[in-house]
C-alpha positions in Angstrom: 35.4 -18.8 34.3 35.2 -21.0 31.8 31.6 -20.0 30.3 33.1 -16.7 30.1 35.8 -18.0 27.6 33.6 -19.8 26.0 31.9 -17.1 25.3 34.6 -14.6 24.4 35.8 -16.7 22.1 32.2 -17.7 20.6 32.3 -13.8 20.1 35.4 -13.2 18.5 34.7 -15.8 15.9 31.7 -15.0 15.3 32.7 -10.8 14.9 35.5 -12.5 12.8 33.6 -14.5 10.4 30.5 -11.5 10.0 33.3 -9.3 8.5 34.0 -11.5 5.6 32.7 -10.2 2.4 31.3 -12.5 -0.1 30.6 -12.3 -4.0 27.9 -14.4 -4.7 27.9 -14.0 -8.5 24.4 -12.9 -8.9 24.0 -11.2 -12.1 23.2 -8.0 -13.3 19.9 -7.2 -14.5 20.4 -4.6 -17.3 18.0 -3.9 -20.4 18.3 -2.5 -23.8 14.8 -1.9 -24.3 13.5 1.2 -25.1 10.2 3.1 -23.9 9.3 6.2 -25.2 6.2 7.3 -22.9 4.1 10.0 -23.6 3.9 12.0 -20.5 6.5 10.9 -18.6 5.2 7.4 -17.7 3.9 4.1 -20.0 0.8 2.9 -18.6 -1.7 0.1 -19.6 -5.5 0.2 -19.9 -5.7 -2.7 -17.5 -3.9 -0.8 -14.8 -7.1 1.7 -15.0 -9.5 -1.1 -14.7 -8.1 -2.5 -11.8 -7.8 0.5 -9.9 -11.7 0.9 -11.0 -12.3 -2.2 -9.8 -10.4 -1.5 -6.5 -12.4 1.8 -6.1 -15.4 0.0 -6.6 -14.9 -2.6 -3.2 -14.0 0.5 -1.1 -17.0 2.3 -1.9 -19.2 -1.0 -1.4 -17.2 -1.5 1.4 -18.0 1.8 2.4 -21.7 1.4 1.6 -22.2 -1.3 3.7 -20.7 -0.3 7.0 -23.3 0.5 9.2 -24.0 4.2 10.0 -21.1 5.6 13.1 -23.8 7.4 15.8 -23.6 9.7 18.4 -26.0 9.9 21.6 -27.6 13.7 21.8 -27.9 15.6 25.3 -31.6 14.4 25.2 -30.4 10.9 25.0 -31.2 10.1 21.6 -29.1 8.0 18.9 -28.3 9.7 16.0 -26.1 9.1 13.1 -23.2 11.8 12.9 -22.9 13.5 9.7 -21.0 11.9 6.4 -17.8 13.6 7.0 -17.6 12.7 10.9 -17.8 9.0 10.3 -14.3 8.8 10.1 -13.1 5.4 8.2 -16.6 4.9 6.0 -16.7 8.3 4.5 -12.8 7.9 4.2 -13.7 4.7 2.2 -16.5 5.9 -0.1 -14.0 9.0 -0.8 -11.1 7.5 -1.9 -13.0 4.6 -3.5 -14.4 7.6 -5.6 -11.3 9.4 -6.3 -9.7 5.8 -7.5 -12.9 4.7 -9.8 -12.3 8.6 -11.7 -8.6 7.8 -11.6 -8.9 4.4 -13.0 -11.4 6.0 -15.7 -9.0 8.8 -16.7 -6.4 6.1 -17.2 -8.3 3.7 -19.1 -9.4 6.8 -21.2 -5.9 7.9 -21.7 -3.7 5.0 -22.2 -5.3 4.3 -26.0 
């Protein structure tokens, strides 16, 4: 009997206390700069070389994971084809797609 006071009122203070509200002063975070992007977004040549430099560890990462195989009816080992092998071609692909993206930026943000 008496944990179950305890703990009904260890509840009830505890619901009480959880619906005060409390203004912690923190301040507002308001600018009066003023961006006038060209196509709808400011970017920075340096954003275009790191996402070359990222495209260039996932396709080296890609590179060198070792080839995913398959066993044939005739029991032999053979490697599957490129787009079978599942996270390595997925690697060298989007590593390519970021190193062109990364280009086009770095290209474009002059």
């Amino acid at each position: 009997m008496k944990q179950l006071l305890i703990t009904l009122i260890l509840s009830i203070s505890i619901g009480s206390y959880s619906q005060q509200s409390y203004d912690l002063q923190m301040p507002k975070f308001t600018t009066n700069k003023k961006y006038k992007p060209r196509y709808g977004i400011t970017v920075s040549p340096a954003l275009g070389l790191g996402m070359m430099l990222g495209g260039t560890v996932f396709v080296v990462a890609g590179a060198v994971t070792g080839p995913v195989t398959q066993e044939t009816e005739t029991g032999q080992i053979v490697p599957k084809p490129f787009y079978q092998q599942g996270a390595k071609a997925l690697a060298i692909v989007s590593g390519g797609v970021l190193i062109c993206t990364g280009i086009i930026i770095t290209l474009g943000a002059n």
